[in-house]
C-alpha positions in Angstrom: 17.8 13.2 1.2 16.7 10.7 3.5 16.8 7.5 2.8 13.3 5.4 2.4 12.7 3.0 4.7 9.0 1.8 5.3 6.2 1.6 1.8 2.9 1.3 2.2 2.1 -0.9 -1.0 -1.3 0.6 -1.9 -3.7 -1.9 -4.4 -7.2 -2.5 -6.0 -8.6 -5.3 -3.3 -12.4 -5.6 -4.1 -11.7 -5.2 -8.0 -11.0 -7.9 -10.2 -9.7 -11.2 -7.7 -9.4 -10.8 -4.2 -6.6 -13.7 -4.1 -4.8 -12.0 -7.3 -5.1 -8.6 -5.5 -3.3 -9.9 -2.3 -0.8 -12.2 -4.0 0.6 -8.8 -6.3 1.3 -6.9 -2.9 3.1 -10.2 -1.7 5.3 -10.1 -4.6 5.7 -6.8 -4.5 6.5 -6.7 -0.5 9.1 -9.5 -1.7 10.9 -7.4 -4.3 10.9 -4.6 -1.8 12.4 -6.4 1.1 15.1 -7.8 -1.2 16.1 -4.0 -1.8 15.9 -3.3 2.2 12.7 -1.3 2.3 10.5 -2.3 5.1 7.1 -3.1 3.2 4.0 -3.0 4.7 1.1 -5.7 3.0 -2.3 -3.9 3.8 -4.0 -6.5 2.1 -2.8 -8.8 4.2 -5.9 -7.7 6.3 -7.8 -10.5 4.0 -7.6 -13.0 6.2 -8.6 -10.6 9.0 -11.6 -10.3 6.9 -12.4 -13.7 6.4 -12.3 -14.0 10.2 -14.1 -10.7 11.2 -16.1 -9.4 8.3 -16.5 -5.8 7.9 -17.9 -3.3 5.5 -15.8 -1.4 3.0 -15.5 1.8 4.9 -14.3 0.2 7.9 -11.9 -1.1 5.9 -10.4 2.1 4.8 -11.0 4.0 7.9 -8.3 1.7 9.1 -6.2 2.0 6.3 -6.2 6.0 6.5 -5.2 5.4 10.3 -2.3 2.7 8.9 -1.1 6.1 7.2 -2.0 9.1 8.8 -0.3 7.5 12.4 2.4 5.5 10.8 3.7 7.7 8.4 5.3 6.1 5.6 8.2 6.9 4.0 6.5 6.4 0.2 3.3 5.0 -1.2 3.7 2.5 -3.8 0.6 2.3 -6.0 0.3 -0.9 -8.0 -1.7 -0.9 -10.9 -5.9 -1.7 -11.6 -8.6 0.8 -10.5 -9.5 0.9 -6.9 -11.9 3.8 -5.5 -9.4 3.0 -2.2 -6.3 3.0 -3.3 -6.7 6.0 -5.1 -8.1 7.6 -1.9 -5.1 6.1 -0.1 -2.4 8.0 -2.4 -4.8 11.1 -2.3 -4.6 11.1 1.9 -1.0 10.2 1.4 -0.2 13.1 -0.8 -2.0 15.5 1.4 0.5 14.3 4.6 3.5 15.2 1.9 3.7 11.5 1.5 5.5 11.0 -2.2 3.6 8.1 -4.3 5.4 5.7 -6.4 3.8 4.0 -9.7 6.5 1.6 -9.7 9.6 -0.1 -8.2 11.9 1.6 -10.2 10.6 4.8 -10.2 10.9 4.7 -6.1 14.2 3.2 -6.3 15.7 5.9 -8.2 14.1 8.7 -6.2 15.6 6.9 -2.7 19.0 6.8 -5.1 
């Protein structure tokens, strides 16, 4: 089996704190890169927003071209509802794309 390299960390963003939101993919991109996964922080694109404001939907037609061109080893999907992120692991499954609830569970399927 090959062995995981890049994880798309896949969030609520609009639900619940924006800041919160962004901080838990942080730590999660953190805890990742100390295991030698190569995270990517979607939400990062928050301060891309607060620059260049755009709708919702141009939001996540960017975030389906993030995975659909890149292809990612594994989604992680962190916790809370999000009408995106669930989209996000949907699009992802469709590629073949396996989805990850949590760290360990993606750990032990790269082991």
């Amino acid at each position: 089996m090959k062995k995981i390299k890049t994880v798309y960390i896949s969030s609520p963003y609009s639900t619940g704190n924006k800041n919160t939101n962004v901080r838990n993919q942080l730590i999660a991109a953190e805890r990742l890169r100390e295991l030698n996964f190569v995270p990517f922080v979607p939400l990062l694109t928050h301060f891309w927003h607060l620059e260049y404001e755009h709708n919702w939907e141009w939001w996540m037609e960017l975030d389906r071209e993030y995975i659909t061109e890149l292809r990612f080893d594994a989604i992680l999907r962190l916790p809370g509802y999000s009408k995106g992120a669930n989209e996000e692991v949907e699009l992802a499954k469709s590629f073949g794309i396996p989805v990850f609830y949590t760290i360990s569970a993606l750990i032990g399927w790269n082991e």
